[in-house]
N, CA, C and O atoms as CSV, one atom per row, in Angstrom:
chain,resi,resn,atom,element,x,y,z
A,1,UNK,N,N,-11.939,-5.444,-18.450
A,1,UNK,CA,C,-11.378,-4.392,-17.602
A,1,UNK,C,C,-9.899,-4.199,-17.944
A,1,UNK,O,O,-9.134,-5.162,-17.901
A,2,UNK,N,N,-9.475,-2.963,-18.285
A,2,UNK,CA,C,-8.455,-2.906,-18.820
A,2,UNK,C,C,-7.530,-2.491,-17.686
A,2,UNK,O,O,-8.036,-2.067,-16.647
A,3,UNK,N,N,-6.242,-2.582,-17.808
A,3,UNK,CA,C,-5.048,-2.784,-16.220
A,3,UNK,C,C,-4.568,-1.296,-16.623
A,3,UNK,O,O,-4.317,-0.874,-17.752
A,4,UNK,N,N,-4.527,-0.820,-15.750
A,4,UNK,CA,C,-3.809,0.588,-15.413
A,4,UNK,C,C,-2.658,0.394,-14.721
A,4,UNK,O,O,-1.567,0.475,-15.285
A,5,UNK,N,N,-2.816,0.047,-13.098
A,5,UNK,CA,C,-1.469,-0.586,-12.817
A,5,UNK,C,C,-1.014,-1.863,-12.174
A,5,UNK,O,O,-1.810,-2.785,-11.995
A,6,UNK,N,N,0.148,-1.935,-11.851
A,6,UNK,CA,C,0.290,-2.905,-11.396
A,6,UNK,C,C,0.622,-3.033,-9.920
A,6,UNK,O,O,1.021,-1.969,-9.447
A,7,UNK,N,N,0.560,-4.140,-8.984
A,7,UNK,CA,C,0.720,-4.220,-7.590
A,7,UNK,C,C,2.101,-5.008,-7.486
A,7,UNK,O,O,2.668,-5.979,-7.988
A,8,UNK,N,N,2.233,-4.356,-6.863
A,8,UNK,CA,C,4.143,-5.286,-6.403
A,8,UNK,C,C,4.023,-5.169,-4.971
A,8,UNK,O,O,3.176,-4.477,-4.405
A,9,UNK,N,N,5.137,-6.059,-4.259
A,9,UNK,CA,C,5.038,-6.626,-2.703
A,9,UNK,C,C,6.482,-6.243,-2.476
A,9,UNK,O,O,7.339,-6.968,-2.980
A,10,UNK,N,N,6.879,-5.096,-1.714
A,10,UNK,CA,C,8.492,-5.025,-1.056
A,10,UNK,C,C,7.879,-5.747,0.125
A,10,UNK,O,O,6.794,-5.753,0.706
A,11,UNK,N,N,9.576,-6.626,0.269
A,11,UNK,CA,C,9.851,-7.916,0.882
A,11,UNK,C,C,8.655,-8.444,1.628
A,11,UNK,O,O,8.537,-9.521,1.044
A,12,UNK,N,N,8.282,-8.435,1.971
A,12,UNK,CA,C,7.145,-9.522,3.189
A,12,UNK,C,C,6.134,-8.549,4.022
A,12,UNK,O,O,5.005,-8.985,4.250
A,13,UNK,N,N,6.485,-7.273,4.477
A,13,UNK,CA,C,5.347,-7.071,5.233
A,13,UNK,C,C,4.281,-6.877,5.214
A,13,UNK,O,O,3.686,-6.762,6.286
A,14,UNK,N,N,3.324,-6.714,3.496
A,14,UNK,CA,C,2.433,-6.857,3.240
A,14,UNK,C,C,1.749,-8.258,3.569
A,14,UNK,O,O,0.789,-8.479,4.307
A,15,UNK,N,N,2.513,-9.140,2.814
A,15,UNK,CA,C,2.567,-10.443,3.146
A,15,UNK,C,C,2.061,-11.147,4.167
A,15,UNK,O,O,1.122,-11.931,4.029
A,16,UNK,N,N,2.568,-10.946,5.110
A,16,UNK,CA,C,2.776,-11.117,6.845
A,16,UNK,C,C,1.443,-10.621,7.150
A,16,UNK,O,O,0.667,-11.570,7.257
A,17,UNK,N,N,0.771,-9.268,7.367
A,17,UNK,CA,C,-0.617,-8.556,7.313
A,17,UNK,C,C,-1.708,-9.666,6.386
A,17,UNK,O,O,-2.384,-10.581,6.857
A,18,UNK,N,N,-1.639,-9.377,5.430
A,18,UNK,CA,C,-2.690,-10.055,4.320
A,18,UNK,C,C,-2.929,-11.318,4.992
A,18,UNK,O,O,-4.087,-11.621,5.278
A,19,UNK,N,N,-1.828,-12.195,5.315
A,19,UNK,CA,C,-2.121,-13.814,5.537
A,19,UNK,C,C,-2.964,-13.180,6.978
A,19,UNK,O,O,-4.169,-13.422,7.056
A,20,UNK,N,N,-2.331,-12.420,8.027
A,20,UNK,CA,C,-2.863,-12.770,9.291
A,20,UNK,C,C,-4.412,-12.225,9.309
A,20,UNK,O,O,-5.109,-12.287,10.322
A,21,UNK,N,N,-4.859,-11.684,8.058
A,21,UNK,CA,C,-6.193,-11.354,7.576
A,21,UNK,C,C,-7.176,-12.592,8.165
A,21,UNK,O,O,-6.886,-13.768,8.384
A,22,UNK,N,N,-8.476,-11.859,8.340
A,22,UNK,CA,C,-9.859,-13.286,7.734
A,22,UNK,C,C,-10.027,-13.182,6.296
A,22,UNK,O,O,-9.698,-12.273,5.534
A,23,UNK,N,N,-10.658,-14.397,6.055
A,23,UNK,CA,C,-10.860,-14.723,4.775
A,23,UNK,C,C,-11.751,-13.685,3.869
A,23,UNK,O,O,-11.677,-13.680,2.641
A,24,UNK,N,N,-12.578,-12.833,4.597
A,24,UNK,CA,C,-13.531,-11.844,4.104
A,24,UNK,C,C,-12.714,-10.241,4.362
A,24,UNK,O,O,-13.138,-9.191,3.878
A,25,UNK,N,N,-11.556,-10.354,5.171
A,25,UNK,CA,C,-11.126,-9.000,5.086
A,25,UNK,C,C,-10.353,-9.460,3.597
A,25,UNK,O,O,-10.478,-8.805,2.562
A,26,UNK,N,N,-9.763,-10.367,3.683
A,26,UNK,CA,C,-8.661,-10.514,2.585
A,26,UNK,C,C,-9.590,-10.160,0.941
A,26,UNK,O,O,-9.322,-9.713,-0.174
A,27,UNK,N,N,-10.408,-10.527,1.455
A,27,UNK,CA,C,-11.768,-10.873,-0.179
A,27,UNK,C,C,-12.046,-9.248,-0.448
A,27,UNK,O,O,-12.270,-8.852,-1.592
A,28,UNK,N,N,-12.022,-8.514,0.471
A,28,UNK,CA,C,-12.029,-6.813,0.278
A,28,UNK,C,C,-10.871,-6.221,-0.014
A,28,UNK,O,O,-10.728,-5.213,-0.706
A,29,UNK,N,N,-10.055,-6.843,0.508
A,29,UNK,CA,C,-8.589,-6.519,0.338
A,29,UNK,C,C,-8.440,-6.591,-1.201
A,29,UNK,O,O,-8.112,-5.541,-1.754
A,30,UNK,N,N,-8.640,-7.705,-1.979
A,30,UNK,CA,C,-8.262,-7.890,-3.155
A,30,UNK,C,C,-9.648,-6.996,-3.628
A,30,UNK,O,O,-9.127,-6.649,-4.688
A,31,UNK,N,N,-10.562,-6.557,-3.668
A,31,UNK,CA,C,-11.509,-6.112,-4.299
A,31,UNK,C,C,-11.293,-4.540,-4.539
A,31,UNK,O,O,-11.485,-3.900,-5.573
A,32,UNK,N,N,-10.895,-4.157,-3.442
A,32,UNK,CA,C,-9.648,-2.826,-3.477
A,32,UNK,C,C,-9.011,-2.215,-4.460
A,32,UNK,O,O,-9.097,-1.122,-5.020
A,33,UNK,N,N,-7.823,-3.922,-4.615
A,33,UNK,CA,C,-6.725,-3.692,-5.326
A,33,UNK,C,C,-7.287,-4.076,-6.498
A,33,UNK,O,O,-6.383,-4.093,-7.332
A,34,UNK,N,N,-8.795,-4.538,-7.213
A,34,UNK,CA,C,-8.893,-4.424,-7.978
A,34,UNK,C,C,-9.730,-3.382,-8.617
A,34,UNK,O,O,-10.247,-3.718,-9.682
A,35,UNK,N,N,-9.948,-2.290,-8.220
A,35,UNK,CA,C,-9.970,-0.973,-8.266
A,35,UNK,C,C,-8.829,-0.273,-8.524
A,35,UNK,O,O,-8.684,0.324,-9.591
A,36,UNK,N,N,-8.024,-0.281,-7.687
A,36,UNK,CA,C,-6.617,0.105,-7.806
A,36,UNK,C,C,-5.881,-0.173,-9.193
A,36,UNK,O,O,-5.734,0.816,-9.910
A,37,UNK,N,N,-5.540,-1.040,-9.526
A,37,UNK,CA,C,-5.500,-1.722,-10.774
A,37,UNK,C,C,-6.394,-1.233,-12.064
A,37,UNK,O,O,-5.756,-1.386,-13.106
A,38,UNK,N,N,-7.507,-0.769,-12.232
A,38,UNK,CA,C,-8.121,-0.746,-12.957
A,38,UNK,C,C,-8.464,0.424,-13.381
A,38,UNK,O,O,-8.339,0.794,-14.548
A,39,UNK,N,N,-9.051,1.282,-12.198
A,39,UNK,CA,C,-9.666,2.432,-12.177
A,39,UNK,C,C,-8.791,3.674,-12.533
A,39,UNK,O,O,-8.242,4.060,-11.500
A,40,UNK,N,N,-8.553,4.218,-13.289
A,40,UNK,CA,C,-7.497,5.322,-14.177
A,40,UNK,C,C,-8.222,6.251,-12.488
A,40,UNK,O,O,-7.981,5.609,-11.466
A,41,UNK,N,N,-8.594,6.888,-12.386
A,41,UNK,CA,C,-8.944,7.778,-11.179
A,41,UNK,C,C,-8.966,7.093,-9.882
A,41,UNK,O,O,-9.187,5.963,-10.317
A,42,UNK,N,N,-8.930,7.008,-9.175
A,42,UNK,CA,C,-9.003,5.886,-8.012
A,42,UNK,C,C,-9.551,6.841,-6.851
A,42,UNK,O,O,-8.796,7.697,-6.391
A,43,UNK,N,N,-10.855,6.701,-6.375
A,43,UNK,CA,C,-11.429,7.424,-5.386
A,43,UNK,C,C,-10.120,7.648,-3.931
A,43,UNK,O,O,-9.176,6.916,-3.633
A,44,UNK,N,N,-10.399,8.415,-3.557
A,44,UNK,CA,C,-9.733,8.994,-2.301
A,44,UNK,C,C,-10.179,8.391,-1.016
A,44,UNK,O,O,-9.528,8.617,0.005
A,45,UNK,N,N,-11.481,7.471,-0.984
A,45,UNK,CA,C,-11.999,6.872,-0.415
A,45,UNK,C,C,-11.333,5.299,-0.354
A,45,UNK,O,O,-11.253,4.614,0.665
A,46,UNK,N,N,-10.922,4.951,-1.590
A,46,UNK,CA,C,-10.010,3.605,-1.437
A,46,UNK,C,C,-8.105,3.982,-1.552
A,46,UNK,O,O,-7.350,3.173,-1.013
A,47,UNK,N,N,-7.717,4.782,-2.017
A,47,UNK,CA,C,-6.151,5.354,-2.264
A,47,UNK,C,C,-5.857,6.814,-1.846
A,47,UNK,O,O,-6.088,7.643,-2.726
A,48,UNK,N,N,-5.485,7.191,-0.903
A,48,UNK,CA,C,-5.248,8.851,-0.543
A,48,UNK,C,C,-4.017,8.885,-0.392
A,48,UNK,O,O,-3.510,7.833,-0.002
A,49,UNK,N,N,-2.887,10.346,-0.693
A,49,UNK,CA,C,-1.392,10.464,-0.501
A,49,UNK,C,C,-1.561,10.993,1.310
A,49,UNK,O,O,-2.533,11.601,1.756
A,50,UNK,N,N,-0.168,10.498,2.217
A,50,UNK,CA,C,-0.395,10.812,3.278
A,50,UNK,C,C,0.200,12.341,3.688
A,50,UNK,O,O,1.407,12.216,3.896
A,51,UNK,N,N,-0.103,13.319,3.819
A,51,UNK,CA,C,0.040,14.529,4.223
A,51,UNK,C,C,1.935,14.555,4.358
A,51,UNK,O,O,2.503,13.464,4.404
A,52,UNK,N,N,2.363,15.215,4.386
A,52,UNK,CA,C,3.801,15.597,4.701
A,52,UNK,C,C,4.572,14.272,4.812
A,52,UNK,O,O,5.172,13.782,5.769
A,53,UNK,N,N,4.420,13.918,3.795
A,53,UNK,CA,C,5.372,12.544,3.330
A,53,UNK,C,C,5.780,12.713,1.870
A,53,UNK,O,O,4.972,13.189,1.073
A,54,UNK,N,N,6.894,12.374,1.521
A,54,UNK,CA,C,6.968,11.948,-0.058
A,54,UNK,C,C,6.922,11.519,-0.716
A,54,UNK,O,O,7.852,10.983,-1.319
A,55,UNK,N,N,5.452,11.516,-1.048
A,55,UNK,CA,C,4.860,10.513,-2.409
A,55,UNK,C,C,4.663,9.261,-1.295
A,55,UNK,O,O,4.857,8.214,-1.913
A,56,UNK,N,N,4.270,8.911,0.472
A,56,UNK,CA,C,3.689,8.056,0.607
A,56,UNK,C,C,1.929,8.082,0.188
A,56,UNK,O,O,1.295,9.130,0.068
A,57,UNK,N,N,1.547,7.182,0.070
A,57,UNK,CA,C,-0.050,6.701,-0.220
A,57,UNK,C,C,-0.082,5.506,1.083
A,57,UNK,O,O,0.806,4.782,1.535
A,58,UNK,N,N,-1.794,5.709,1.501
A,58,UNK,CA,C,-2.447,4.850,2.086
A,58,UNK,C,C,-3.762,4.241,1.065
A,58,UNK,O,O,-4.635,4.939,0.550
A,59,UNK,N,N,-3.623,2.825,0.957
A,59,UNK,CA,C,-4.818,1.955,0.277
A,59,UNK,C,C,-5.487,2.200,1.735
A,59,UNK,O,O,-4.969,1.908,2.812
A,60,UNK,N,N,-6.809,2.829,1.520
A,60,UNK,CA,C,-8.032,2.180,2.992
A,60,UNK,C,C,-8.824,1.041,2.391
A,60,UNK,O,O,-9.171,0.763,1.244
A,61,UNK,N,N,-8.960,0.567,3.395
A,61,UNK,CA,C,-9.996,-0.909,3.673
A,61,UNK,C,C,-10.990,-0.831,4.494
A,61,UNK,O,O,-10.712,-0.672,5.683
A,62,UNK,N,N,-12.146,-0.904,4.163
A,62,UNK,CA,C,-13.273,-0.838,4.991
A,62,UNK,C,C,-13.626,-2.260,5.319
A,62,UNK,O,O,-13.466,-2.978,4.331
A,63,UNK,N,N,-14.011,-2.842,6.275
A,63,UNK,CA,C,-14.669,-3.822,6.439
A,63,UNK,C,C,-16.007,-4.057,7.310
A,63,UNK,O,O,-15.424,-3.610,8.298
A,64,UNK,N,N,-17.018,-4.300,7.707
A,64,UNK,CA,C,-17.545,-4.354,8.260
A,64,UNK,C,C,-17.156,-3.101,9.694
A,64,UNK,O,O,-16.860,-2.008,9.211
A,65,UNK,N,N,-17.129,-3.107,10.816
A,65,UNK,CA,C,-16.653,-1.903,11.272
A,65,UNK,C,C,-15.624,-1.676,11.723
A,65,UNK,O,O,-15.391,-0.982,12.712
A,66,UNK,N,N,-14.581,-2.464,10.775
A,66,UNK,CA,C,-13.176,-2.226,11.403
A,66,UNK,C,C,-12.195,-1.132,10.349
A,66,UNK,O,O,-12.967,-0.197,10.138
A,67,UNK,N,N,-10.920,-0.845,9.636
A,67,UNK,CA,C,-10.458,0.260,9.377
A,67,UNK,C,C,-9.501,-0.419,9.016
A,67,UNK,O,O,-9.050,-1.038,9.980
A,68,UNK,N,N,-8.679,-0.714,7.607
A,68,UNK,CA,C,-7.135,-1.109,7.569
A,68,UNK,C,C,-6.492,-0.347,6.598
A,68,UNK,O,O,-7.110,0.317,5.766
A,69,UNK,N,N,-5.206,-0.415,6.668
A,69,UNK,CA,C,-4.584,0.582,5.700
A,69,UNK,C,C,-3.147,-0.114,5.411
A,69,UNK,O,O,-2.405,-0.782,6.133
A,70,UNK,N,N,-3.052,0.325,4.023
A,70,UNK,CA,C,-2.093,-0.143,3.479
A,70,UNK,C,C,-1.166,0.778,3.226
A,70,UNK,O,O,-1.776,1.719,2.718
A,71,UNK,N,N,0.265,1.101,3.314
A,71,UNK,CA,C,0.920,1.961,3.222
A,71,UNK,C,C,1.674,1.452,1.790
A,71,UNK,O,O,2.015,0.271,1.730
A,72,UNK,N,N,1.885,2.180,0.852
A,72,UNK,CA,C,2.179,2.050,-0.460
A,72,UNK,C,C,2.882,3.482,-1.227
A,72,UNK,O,O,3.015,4.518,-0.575
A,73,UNK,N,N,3.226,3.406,-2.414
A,73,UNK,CA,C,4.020,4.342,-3.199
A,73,UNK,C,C,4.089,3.661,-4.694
A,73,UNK,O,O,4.049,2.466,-4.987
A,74,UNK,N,N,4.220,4.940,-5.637
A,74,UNK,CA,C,4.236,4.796,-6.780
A,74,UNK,C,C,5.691,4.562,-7.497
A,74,UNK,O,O,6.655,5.241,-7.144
A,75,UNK,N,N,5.811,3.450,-8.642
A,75,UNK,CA,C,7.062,3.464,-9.237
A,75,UNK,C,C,6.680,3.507,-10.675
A,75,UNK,O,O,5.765,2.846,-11.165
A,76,UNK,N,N,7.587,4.483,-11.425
A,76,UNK,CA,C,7.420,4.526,-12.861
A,76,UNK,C,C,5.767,4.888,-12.638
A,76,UNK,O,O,5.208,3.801,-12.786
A,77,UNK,N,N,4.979,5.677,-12.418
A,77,UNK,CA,C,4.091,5.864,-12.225
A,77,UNK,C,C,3.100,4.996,-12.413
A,77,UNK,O,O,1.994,5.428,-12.087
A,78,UNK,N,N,3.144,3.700,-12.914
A,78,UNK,CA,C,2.213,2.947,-12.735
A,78,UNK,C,C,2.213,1.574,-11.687
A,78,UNK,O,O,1.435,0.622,-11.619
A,79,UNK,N,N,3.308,1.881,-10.997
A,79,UNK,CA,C,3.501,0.741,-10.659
A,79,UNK,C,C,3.091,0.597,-9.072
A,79,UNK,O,O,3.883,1.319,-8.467
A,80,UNK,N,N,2.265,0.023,-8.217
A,80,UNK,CA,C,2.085,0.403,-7.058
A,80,UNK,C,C,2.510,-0.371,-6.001
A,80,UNK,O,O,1.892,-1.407,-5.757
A,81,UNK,N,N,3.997,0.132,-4.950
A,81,UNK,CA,C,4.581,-1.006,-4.396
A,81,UNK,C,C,4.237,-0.931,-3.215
A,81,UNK,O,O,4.571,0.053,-2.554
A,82,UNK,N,N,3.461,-1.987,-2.646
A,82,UNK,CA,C,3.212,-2.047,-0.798
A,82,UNK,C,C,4.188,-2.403,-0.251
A,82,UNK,O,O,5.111,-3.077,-0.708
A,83,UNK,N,N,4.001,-1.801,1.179
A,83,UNK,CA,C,4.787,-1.815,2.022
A,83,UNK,C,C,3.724,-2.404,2.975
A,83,UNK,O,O,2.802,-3.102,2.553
A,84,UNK,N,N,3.963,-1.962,4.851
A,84,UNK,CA,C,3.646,-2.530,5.583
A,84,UNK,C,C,1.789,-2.486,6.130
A,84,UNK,O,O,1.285,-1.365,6.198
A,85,UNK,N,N,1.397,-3.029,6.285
A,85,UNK,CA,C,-0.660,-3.082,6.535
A,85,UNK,C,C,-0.791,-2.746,7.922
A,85,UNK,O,O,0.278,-2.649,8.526
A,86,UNK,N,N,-1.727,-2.567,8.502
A,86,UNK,CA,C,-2.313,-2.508,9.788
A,86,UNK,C,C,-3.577,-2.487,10.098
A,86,UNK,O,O,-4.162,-2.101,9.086
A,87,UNK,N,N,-4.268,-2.673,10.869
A,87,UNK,CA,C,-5.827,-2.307,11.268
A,87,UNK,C,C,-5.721,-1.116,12.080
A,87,UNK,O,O,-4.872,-0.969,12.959
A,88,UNK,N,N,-6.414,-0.453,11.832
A,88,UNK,CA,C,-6.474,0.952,12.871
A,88,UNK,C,C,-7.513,0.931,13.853
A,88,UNK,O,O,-8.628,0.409,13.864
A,89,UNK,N,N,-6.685,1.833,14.925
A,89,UNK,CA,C,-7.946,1.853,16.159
A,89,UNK,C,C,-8.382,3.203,16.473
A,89,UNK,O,O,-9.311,3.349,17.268
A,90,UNK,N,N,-7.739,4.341,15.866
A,90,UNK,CA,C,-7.701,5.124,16.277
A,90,UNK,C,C,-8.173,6.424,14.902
A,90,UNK,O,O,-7.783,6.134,13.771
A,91,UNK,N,N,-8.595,7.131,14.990
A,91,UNK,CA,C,-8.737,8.555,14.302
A,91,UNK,C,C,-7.613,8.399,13.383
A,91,UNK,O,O,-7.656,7.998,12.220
A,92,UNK,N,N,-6.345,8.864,14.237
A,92,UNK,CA,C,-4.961,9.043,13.560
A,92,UNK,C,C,-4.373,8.070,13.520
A,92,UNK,O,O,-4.219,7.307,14.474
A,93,UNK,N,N,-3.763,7.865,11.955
A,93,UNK,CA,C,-2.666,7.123,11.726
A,93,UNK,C,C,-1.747,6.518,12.641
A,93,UNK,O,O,-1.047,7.530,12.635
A,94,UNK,N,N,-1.055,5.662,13.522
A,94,UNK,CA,C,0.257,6.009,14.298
A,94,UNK,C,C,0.802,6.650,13.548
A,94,UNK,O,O,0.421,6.910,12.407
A,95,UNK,N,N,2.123,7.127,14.260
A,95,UNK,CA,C,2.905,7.818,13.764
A,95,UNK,C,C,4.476,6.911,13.253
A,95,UNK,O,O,5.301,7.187,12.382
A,96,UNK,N,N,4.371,5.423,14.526
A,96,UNK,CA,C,5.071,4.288,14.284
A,96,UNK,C,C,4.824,4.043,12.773
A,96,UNK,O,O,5.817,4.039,12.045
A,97,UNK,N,N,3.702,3.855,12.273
A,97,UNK,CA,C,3.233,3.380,11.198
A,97,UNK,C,C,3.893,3.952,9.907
A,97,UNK,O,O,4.474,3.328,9.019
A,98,UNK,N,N,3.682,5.183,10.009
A,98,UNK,CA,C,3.867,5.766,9.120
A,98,UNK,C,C,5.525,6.266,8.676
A,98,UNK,O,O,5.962,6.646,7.589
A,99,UNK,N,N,6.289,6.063,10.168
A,99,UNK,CA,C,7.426,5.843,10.180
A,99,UNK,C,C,8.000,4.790,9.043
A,99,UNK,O,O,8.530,4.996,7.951
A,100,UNK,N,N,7.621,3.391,9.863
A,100,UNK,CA,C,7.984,2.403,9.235
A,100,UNK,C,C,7.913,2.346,7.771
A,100,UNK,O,O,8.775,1.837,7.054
A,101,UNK,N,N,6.781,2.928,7.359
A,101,UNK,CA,C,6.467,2.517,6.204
A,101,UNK,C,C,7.597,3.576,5.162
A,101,UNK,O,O,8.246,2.876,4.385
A,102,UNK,N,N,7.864,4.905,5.063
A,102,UNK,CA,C,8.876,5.796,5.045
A,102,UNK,C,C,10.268,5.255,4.966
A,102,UNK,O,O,11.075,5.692,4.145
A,103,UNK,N,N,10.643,3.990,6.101
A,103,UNK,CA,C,11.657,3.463,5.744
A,103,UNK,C,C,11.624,2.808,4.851
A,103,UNK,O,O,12.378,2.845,3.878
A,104,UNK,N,N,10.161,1.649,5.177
A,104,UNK,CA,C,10.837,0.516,3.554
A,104,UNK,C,C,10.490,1.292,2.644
A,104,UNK,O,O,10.660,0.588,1.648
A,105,UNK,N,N,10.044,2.460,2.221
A,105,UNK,CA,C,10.290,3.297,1.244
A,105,UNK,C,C,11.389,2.963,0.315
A,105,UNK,O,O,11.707,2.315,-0.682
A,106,UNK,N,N,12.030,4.304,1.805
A,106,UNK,CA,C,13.629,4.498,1.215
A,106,UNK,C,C,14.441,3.204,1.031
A,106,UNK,O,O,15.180,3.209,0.046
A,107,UNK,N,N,14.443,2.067,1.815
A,107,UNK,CA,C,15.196,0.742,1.037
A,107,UNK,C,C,14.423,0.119,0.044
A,107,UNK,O,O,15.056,-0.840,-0.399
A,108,UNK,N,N,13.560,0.219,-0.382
A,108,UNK,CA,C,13.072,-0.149,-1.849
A,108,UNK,C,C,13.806,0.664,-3.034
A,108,UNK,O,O,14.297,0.305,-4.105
A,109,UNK,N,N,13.682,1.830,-2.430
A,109,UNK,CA,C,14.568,2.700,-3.841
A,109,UNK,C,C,15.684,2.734,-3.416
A,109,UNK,O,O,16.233,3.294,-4.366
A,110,UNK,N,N,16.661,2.514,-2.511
A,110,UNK,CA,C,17.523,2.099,-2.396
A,110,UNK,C,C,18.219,0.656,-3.080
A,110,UNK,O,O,19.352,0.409,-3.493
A,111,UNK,N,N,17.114,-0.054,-2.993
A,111,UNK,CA,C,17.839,-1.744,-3.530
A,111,UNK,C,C,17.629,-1.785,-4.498
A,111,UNK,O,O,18.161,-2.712,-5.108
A,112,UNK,N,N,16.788,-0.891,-5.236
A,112,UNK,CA,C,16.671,-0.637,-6.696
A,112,UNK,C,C,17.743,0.174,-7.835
A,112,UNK,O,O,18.116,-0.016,-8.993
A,113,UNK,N,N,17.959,1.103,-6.832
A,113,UNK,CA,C,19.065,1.959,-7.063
A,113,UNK,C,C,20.641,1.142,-7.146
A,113,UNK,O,O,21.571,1.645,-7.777
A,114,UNK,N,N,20.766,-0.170,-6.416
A,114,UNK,CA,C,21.809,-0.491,-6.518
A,114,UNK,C,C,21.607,-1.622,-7.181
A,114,UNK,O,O,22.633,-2.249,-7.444
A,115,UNK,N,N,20.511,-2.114,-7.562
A,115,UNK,CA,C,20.556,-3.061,-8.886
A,115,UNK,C,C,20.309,-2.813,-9.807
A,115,UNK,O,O,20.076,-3.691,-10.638
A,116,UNK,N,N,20.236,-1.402,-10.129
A,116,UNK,CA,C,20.473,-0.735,-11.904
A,116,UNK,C,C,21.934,-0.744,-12.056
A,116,UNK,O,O,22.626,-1.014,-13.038
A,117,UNK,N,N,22.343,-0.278,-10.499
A,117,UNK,CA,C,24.092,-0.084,-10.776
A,117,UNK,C,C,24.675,-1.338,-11.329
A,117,UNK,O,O,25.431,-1.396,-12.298
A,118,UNK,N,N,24.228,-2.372,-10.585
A,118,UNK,CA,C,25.356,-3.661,-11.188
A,118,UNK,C,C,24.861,-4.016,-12.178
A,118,UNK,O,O,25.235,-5.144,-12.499
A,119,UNK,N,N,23.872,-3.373,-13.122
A,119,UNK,CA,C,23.789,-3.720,-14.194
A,119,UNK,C,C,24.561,-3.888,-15.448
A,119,UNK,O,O,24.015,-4.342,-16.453
């Protein structure tokens, strides 16, 4: 299986989500991302962009009958950096959610932006 892209972790809140996982959400979780990773097309069913955001993406997670989502974005176009997870209860996204995730956005390319500078 040849790698298309790669997964990167801004600071912890993926982290934090994933661990507080079960052992079988986590086992889908990675089965996902190895789709994600692999699959040059990536169904809309596992990776969709979120409506009136810029350039955010949601990874979905199906599990048995629960709903999780990963809020994520593209760097150098192959590169895919998560941000914060959740389980959903609802139809709609929060709107908290999608907030949050918008910020560590912008401080990812922010802390990036200032460690090309002191280069």
């Amino acid at each position: 299986m040849e790698i298309q892209r790669k997964i990167i972790f801004y600071e912890h809140y993926f982290t934090d989500f994933y661990l507080s996982q079960s052992e079988k959400v986590q086992e889908k979780i990675e089965y996902v991302f190895k789709i994600i990773r692999s699959v040059k097309n990536v169904p809309r069913k596992f990776l969709d962009s979120i409506s009136e955001t810029d350039g955010l993406f949601e990874i979905r997670i199906e599990f048995e009958s629960n709903i999780y989502r990963i809020f994520c974005c593209f760097d150098k176009g192959q590169i895919v950096v998560l941000f914060n997870g959740f389980q959903k209860k609802t139809q709609k996204t929060p709107k908290s959610e999608i907030e949050k995730a918008i910020k560590l956005k912008e401080e990812y390319f922010n802390s990036k932006k200032k460690k090309d500078g002191n280069k």
